[in-house]
MDAnalysis code that builds the backbone (N, CA, C; Angstrom):
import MDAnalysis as mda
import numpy as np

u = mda.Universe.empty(651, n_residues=217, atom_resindex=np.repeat(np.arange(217), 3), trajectory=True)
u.add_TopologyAttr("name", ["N", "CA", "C"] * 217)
u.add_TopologyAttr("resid", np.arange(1, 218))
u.add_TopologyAttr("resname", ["UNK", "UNK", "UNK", "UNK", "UNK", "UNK", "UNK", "UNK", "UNK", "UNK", "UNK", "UNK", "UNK", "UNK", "UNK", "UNK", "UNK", "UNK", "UNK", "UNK", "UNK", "UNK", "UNK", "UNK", "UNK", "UNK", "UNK", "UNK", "UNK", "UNK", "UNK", "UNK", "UNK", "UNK", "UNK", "UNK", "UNK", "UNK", "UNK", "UNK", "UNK", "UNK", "UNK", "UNK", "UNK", "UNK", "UNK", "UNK", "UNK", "UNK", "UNK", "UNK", "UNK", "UNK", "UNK", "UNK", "UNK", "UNK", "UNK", "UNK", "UNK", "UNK", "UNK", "UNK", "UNK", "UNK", "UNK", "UNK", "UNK", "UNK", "UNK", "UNK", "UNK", "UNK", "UNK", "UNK", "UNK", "UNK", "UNK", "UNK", "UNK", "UNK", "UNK", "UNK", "UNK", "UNK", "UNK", "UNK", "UNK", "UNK", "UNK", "UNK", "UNK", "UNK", "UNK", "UNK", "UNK", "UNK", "UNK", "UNK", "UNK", "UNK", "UNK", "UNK", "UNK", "UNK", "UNK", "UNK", "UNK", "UNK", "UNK", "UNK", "UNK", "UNK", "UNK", "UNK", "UNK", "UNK", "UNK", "UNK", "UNK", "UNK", "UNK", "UNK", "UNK", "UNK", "UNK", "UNK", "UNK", "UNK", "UNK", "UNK", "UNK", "UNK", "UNK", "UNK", "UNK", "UNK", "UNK", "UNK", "UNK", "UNK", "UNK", "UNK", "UNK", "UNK", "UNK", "UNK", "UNK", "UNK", "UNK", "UNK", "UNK", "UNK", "UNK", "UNK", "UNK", "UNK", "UNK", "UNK", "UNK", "UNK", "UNK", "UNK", "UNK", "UNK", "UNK", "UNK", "UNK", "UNK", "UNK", "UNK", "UNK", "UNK", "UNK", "UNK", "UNK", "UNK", "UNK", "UNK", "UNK", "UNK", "UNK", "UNK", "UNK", "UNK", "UNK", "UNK", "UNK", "UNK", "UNK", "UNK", "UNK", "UNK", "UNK", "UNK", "UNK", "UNK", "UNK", "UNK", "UNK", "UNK", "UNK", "UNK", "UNK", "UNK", "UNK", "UNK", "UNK", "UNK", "UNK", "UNK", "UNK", "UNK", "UNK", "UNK", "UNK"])
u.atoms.positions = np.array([
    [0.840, -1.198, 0.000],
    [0.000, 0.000, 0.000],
    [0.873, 1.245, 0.000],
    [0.604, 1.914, -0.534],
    [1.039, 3.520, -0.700],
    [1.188, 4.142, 0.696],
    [2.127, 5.152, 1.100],
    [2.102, 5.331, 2.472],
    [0.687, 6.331, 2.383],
    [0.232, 6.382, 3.227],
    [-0.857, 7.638, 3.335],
    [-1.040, 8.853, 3.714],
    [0.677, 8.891, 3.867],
    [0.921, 10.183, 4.079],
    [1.234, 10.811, 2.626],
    [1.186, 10.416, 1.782],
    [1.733, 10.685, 0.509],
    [0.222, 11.681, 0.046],
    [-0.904, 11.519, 0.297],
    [-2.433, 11.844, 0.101],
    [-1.780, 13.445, 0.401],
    [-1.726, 14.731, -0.669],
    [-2.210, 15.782, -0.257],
    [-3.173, 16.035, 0.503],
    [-4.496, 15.342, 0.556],
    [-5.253, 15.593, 2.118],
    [-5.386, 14.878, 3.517],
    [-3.797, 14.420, 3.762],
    [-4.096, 13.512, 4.449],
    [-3.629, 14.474, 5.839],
    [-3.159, 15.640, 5.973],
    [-3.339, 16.330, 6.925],
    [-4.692, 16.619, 7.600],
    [-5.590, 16.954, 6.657],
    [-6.857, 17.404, 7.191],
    [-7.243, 16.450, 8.075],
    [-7.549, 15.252, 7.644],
    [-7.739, 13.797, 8.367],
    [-7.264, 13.919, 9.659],
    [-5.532, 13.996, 9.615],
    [-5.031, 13.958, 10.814],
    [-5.326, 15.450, 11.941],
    [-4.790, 15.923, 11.655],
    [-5.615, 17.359, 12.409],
    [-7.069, 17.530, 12.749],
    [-8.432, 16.432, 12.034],
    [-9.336, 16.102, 12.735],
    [-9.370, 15.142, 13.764],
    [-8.139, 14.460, 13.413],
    [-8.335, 12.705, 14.430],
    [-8.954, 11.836, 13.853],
    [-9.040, 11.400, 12.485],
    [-9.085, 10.298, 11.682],
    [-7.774, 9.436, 11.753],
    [-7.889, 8.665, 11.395],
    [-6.747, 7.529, 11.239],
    [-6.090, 6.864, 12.875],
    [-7.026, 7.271, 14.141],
    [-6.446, 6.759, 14.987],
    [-5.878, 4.764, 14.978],
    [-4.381, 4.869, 15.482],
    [-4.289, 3.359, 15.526],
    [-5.343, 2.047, 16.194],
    [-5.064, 1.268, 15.498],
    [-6.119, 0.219, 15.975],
    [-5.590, -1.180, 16.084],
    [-5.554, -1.372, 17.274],
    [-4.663, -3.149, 17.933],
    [-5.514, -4.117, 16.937],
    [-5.259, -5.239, 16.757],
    [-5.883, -6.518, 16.807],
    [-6.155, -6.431, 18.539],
    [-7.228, -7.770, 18.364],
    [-8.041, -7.860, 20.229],
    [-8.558, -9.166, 19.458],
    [-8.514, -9.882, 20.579],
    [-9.365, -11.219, 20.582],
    [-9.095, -12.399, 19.845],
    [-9.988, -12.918, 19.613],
    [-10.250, -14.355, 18.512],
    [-10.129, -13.687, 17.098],
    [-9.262, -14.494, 16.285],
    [-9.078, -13.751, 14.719],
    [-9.652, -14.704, 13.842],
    [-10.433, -14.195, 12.897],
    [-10.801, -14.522, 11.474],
    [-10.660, -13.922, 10.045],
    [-10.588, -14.912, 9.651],
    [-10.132, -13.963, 8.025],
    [-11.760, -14.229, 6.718],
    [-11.801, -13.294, 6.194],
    [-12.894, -12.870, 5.491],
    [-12.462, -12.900, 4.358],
    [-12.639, -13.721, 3.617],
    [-12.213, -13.737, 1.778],
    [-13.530, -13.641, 1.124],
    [-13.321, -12.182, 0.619],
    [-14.716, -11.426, -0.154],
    [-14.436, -11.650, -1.794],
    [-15.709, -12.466, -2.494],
    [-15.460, -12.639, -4.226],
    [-14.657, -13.288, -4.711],
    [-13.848, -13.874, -4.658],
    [-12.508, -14.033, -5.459],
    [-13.013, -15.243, -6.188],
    [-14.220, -14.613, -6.791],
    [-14.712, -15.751, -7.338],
    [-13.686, -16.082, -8.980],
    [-14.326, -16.881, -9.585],
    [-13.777, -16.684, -11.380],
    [-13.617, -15.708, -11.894],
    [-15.005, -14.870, -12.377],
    [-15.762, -14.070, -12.296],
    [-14.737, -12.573, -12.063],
    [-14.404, -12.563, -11.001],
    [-13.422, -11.690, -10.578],
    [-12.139, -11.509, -10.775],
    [-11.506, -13.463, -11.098],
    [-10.295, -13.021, -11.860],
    [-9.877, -13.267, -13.111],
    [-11.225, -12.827, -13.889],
    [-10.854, -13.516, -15.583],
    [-11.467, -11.089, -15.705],
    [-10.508, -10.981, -16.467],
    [-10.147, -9.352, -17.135],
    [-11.306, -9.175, -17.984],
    [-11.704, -10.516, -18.452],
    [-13.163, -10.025, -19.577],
    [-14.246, -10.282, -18.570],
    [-14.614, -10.204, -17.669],
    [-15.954, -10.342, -17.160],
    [-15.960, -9.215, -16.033],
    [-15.423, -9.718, -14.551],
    [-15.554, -8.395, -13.351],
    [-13.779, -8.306, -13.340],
    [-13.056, -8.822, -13.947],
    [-11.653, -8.776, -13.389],
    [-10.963, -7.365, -13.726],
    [-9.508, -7.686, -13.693],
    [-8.195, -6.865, -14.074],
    [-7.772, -5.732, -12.939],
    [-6.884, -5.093, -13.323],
    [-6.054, -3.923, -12.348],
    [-5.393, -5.213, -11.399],
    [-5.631, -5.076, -10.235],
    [-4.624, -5.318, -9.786],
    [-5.169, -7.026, -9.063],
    [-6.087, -7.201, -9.029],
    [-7.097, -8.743, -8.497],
    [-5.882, -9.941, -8.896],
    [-5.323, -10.056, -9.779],
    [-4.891, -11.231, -9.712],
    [-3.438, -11.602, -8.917],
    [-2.600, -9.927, -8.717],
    [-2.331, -10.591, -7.194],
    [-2.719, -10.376, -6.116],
    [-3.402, -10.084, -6.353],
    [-4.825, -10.310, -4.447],
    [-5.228, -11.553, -4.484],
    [-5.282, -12.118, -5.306],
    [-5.683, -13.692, -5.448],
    [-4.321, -14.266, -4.896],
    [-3.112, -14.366, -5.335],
    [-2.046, -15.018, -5.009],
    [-1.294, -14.683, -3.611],
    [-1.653, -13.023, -3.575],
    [-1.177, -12.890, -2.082],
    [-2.372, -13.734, -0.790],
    [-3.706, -13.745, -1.146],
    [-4.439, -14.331, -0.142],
    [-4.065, -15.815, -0.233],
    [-3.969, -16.753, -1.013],
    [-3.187, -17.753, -1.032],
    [-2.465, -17.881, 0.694],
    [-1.578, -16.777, 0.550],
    [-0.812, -16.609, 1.681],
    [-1.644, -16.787, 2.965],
    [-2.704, -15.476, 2.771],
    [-3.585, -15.647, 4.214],
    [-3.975, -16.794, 4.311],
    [-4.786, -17.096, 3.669],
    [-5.631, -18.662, 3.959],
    [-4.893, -19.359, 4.630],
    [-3.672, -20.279, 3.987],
    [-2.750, -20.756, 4.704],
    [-2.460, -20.312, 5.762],
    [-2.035, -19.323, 6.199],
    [-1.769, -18.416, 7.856],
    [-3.021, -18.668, 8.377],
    [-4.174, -18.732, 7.808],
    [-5.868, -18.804, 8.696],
    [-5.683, -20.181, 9.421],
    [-5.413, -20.739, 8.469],
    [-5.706, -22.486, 8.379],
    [-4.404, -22.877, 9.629],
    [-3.145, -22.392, 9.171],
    [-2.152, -22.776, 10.033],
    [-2.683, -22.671, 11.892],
    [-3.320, -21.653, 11.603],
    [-3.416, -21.002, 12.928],
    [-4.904, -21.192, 13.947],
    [-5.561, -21.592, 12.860],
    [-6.781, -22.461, 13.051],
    [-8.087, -21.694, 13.476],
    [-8.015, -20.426, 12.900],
    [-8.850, -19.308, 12.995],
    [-9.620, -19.599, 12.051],
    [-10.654, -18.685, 12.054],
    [-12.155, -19.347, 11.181],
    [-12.329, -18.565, 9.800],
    [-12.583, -19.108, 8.999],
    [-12.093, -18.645, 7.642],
    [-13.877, -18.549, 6.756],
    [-14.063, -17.405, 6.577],
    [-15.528, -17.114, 5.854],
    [-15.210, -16.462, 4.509],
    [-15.757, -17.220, 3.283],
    [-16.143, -16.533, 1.526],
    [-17.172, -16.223, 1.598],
    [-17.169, -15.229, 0.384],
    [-18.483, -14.574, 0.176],
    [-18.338, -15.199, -1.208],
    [-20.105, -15.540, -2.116],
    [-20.175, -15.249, -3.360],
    [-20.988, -14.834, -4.128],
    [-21.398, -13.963, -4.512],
    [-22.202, -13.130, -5.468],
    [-23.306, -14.002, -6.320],
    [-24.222, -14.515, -5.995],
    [-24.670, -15.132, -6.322],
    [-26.344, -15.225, -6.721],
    [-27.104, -14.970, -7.739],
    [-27.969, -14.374, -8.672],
    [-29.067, -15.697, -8.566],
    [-30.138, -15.697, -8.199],
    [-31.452, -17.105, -8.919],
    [-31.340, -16.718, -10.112],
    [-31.818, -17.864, -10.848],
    [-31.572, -18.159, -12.150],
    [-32.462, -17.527, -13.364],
    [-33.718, -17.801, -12.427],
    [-34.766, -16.775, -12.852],
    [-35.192, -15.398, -12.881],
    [-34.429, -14.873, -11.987],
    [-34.388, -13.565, -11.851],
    [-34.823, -12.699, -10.970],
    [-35.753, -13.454, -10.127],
    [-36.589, -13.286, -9.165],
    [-36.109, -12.687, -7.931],
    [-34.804, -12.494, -7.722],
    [-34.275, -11.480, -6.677],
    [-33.447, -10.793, -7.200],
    [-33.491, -10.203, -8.479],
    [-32.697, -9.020, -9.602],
    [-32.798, -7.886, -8.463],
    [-31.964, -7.073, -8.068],
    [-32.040, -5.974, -7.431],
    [-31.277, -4.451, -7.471],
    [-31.302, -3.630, -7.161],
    [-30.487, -2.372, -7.645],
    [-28.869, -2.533, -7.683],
    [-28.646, -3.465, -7.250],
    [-26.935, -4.245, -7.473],
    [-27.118, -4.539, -9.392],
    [-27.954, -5.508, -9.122],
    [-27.916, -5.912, -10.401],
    [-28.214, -4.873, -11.983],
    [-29.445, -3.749, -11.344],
    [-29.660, -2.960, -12.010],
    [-28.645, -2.070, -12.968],
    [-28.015, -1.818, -11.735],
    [-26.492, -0.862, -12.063],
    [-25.353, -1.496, -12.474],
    [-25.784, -2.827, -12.438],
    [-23.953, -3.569, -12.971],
    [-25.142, -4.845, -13.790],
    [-26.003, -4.826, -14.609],
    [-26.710, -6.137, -15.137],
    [-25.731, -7.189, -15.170],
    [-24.336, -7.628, -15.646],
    [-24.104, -8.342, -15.886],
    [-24.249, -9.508, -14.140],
    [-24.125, -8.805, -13.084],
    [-24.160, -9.552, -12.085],
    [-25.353, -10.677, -11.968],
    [-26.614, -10.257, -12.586],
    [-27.306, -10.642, -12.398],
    [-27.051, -12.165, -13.185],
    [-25.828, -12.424, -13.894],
    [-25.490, -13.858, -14.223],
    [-24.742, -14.798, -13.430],
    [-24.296, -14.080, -12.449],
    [-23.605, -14.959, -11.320],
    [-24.760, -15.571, -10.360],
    [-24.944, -16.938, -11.177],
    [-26.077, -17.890, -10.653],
    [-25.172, -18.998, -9.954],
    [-26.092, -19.705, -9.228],
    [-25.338, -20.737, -8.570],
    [-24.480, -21.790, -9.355],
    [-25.193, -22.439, -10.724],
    [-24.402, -22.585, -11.914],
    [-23.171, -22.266, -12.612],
    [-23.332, -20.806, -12.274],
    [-22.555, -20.322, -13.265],
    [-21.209, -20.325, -12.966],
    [-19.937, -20.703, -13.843],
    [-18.739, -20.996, -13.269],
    [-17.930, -19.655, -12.698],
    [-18.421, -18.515, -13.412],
    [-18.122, -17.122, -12.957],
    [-17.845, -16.939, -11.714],
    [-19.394, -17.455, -10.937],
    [-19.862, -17.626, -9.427],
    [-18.764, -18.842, -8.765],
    [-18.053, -19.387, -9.146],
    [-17.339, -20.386, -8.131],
    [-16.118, -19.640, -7.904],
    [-15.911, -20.186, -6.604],
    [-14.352, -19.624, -5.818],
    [-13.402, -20.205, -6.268],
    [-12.380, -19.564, -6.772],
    [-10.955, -19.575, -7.814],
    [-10.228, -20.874, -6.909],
    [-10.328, -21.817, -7.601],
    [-9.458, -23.136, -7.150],
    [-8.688, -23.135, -6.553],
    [-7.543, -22.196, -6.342],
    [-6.886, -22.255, -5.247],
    [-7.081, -21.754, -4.212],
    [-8.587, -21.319, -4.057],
    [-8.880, -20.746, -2.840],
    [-10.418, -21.411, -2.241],
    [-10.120, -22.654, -2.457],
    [-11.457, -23.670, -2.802],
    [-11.456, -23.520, -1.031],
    [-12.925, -23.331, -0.522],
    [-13.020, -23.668, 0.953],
    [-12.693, -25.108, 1.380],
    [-12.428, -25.200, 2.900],
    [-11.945, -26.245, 3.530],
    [-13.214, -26.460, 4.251],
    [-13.757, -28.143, 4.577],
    [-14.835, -28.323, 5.802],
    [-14.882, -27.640, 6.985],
    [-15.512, -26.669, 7.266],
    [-15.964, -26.287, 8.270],
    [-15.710, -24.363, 8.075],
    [-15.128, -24.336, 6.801],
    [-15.491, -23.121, 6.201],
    [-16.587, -22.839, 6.043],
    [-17.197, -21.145, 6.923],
    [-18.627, -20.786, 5.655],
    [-17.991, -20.351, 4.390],
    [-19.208, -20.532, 3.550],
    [-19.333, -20.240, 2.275],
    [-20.741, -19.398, 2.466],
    [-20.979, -18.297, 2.296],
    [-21.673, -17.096, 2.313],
    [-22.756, -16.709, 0.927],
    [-23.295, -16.748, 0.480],
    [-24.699, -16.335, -0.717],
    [-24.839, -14.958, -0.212],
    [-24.160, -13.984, -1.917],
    [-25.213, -12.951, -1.593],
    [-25.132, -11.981, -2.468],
    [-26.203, -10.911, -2.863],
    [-26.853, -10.398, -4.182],
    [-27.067, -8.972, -3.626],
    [-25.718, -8.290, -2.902],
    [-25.482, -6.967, -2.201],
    [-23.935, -7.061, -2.510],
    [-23.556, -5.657, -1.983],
    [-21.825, -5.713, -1.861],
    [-21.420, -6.726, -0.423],
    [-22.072, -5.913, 0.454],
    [-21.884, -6.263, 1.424],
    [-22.043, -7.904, 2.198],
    [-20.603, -8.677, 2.662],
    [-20.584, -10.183, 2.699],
    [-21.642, -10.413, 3.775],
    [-22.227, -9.069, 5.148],
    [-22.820, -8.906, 6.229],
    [-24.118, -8.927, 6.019],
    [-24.582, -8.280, 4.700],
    [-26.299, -7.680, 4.415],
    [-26.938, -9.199, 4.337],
    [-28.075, -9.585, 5.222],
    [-29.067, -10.735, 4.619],
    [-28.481, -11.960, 4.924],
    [-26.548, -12.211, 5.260],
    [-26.405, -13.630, 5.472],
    [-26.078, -14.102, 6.929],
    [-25.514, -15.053, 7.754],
    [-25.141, -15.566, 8.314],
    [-23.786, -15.475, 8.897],
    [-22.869, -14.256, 8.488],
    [-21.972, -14.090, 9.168],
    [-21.739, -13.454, 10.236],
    [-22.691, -12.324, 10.559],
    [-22.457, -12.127, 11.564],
    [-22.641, -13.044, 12.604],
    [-23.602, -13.622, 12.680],
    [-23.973, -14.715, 14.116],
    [-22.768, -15.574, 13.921],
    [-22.576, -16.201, 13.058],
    [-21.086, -17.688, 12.775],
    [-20.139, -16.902, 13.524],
    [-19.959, -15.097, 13.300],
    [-18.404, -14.645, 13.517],
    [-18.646, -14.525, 15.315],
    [-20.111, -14.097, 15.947],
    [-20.201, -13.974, 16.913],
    [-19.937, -14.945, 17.905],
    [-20.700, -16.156, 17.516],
    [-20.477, -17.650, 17.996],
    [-19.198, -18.336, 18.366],
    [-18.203, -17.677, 17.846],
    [-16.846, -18.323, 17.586],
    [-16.024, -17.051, 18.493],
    [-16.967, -15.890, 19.100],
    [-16.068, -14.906, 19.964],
    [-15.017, -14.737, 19.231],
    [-14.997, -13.872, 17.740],
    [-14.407, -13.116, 17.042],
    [-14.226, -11.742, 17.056],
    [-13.426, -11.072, 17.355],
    [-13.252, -9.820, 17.836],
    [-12.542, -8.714, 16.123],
    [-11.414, -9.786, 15.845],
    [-10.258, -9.174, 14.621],
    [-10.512, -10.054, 13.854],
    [-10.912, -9.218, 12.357],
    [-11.035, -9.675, 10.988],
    [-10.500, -9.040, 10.096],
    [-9.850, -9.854, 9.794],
    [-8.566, -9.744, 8.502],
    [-9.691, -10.216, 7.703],
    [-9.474, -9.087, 6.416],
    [-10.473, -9.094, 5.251],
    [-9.232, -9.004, 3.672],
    [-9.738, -10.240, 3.117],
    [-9.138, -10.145, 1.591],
    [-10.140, -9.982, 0.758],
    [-9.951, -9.928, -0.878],
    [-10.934, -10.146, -1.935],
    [-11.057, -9.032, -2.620],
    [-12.265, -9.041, -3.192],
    [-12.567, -8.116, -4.204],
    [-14.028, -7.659, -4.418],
    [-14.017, -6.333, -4.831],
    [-13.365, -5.495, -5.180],
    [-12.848, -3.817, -4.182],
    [-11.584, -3.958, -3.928],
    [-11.446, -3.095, -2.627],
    [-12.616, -2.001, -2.527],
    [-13.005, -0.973, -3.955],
    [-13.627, -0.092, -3.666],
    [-15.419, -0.285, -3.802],
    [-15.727, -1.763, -3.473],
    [-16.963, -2.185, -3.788],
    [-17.228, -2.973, -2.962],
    [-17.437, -4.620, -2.789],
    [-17.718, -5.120, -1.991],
    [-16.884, -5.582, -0.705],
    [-15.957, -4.939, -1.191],
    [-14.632, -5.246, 0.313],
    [-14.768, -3.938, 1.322],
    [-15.143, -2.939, 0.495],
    [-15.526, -1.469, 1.696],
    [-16.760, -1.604, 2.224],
    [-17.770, -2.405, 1.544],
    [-19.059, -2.175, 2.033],
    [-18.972, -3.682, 3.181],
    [-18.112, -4.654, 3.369],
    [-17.931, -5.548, 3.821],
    [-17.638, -5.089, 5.233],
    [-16.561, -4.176, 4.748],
    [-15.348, -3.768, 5.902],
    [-16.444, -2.658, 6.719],
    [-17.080, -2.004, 6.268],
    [-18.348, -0.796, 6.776],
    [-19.315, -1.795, 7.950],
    [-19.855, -2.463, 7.255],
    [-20.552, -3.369, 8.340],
    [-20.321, -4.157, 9.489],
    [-18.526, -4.537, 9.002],
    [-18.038, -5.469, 10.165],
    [-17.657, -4.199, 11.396],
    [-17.477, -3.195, 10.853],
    [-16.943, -2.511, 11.989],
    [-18.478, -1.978, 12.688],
    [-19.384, -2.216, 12.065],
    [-20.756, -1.448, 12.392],
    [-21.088, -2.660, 13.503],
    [-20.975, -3.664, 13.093],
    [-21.416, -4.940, 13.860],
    [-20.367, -5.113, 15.050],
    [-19.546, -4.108, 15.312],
    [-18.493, -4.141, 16.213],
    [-17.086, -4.774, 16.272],
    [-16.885, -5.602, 15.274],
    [-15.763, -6.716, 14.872],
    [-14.719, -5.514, 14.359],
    [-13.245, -5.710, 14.606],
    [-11.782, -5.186, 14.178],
    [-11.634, -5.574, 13.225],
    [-11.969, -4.269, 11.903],
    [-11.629, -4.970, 10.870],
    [-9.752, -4.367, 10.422],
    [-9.587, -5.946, 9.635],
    [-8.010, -4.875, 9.275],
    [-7.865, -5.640, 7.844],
    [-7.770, -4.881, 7.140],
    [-8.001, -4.808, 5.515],
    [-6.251, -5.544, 5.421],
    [-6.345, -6.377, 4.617],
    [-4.949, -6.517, 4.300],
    [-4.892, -6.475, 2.625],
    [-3.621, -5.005, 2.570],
    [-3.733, -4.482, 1.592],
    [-3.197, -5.186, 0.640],
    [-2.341, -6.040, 0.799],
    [-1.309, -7.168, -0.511],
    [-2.666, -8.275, -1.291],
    [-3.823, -8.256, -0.248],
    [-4.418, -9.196, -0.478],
    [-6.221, -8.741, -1.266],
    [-6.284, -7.649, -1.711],
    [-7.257, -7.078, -1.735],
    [-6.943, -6.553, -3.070],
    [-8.026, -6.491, -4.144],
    [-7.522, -5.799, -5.702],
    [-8.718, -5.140, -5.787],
    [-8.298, -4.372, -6.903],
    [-9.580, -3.803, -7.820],
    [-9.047, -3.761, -9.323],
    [-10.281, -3.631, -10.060],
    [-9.853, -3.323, -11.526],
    [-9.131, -1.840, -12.014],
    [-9.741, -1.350, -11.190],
    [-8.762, -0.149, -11.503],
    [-7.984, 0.326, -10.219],
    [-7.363, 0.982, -10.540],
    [-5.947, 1.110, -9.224],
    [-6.786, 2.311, -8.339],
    [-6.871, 3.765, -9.269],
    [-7.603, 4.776, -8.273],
    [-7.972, 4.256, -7.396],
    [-9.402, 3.288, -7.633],
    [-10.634, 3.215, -6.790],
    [-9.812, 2.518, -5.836],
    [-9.220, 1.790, -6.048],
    [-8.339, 0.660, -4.900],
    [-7.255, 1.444, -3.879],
    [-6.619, 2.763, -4.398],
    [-5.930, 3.197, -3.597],
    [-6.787, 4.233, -2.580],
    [-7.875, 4.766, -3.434],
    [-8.569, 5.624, -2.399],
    [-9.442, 4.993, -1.411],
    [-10.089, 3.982, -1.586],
    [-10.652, 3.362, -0.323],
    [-9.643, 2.819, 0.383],
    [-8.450, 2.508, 0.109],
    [-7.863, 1.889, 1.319],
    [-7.132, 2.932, 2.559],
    [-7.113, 4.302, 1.535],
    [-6.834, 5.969, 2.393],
    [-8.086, 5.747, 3.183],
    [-9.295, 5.507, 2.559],
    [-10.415, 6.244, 3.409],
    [-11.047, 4.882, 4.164],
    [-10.824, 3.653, 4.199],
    [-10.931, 2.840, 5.225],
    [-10.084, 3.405, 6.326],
    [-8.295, 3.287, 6.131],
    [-7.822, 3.261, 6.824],
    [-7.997, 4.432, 8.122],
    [-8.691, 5.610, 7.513],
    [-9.032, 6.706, 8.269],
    [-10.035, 6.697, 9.038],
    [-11.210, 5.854, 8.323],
    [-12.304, 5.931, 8.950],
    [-12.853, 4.202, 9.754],
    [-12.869, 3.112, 9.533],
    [-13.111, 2.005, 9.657],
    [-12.539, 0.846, 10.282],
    [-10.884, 1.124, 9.650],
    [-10.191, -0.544, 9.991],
    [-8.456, 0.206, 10.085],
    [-8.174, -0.716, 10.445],
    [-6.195, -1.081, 10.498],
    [-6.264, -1.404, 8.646],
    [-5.570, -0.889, 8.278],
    [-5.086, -1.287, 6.662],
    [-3.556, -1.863, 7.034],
    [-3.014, -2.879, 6.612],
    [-1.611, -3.660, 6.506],
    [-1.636, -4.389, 5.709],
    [-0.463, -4.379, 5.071],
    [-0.147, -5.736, 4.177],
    [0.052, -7.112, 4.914],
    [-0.230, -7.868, 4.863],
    [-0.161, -8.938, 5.218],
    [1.078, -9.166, 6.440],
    [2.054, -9.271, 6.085],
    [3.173, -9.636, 6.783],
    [3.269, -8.896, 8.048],
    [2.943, -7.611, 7.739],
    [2.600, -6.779, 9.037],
    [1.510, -6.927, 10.120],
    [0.187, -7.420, 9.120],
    [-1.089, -7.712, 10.061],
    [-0.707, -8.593, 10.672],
    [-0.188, -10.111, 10.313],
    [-0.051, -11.387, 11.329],
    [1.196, -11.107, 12.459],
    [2.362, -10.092, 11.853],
    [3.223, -9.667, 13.267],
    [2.278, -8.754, 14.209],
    [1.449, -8.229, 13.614],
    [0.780, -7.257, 15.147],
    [0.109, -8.428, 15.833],
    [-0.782, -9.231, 14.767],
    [-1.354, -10.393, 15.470],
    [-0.541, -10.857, 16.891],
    [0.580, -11.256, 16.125],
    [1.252, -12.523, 17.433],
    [1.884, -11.397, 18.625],
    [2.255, -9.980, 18.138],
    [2.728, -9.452, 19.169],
    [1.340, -9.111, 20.351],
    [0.105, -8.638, 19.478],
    [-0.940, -8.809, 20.608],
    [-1.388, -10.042, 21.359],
    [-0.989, -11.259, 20.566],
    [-1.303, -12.330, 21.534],
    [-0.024, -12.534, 22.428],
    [0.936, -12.031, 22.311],
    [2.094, -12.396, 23.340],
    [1.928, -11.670, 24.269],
    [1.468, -10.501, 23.859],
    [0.929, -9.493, 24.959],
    [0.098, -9.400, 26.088],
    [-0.770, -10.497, 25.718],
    [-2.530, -10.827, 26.028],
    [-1.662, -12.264, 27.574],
    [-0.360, -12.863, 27.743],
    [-0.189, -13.647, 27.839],
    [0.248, -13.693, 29.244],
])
C-alpha cells in the first residue's frame, strides 16, 4: 500500500483525528470477499490489480488455516430466474449472471473452501447484508477480521463498513485485496484506513497479530 501520508489531504484527516491506531483484540478470522472466477478472468468483473490479491491471499488462507482461525467466503450469487434481480444488479446487469451454476460464481481453485469453512450467498456488496456471518463470527467470539478479496472499492468497503458497524476489528490486508482499476483501490484503502479498519499488508497484520497475543499472555 502507498504510504498515506503521501495523500495531499491527508493532513486534514489527521488534524481532525481520523486515522487513529487500531490493535488486533481477541479471537481472529479472516474474510475472503469474491474471489470468485468471475473476478479473476479481465473479460468479465476482473483486471487492475485482483490477480495478485488472489495469489497474495493464497498466503492468508494458509496463515488462517495454520493457525486455526475461522475462515468465511463470500459469493455473489444471482437465482436463475431472476426473481431477486435488485439495484446491485440494475447498475452492474451483468451480475445478475452470477447464478449458482454459473462458473463465474465459483471460488478460484486455489482458494477452494476447507470443511468447516462458511461459504456465504449474496446479491449486495456487502458479505454482512441478509447472510449468516455475523452470528457464525459472533459464535466463535471473534473480535479481529482480517479481510481479503474483491473489489477493494466495492464489496470489500461495504464488507469492511458493516463489520466494523457490527463491532468486529476490521483490518483490511492491503497485498491481499484488488480492484480493476488502481484509483478506486488506492482511495478506499486511504479512506478505510481513516475511517473504519487497520489497513496492513499482510506480513505486518499477522506480526501485530502474534505481538498482541504475546501481549494478552
Amino acid at each position: 500500500m502507498n504510504d498515506l501520508s503521501s495523500h495531499a489531504e491527508a493532513h486534514v484527516y489527521r488534524q481532525q483525528g481520523f486515522g487513529t491506531p487500531m490493535a488486533p483484540q481477541g479471537r481472529v478470522a479472516l474474510l475472503i470477499v469474491d474471489l470468485v472466477a468471475g473476478f479473476a478472468d479481465p473479460a468479465v468483473f476482473g483486471g487492475g490489480n485482483i490477480p495478485q490479491a488472489i495469489e497474495r491471499t493464497k498466503q492468508a488462507l494458509a496463515a488462517a488455516r495454520e493457525n486455526g482461525w475461522p475462515v468465511a467466503h463470500s459469493r455473489i450469487v444471482y437465482a436463475a430466474d431472476g426473481s431477486d434481480d435488485n439495484v446491485f444488479s440494475l447498475k452492474v446487469p451483468g451480475m445478475a449472471t452470477l447464478t449458482e451454476d454459473n462458473p463465474n460464481s465459483a471460488i478460484v481453485e486455489a482458494l477452494t473452501p476447507a470443511k468447516g469453512e462458511l461459504v456465504v450467498r449474496k446479491t449486495v456488496p456487502s458479505a454482512f447484508f441478509g447472510t449468516q456471518l455475523t452470528p457464525w463470527l459472533a459464535q466463535q467470539g471473534i473480535q479481529t477480521l482480517l479481510v481479503a478479496g474483491a473489489v477493494t472499492s466495492g464489496c470489500v468497503r461495504a464488507s469492511v463498513v458493516d463489520a466494523m458497524s457490527f463491532g468486529f476489528r476490521p483490518f483490511v490486508l492491503s497485498d491481499c485485496v484488488g480492484d480493476r482499476a488502481l484509483a478506486p483501490h488506492e482511495a478506499s484503502l486511504f479512506d478505510m484506513a481513516q475511517k473504519y479498519a487497520t489497513v496492513l499488508p499482510l506480513s505486518d497484520a499477522l506480526a501485530a497479530i502474534s505481538a498482541a497475543e504475546a501481549n494478552a499472555r
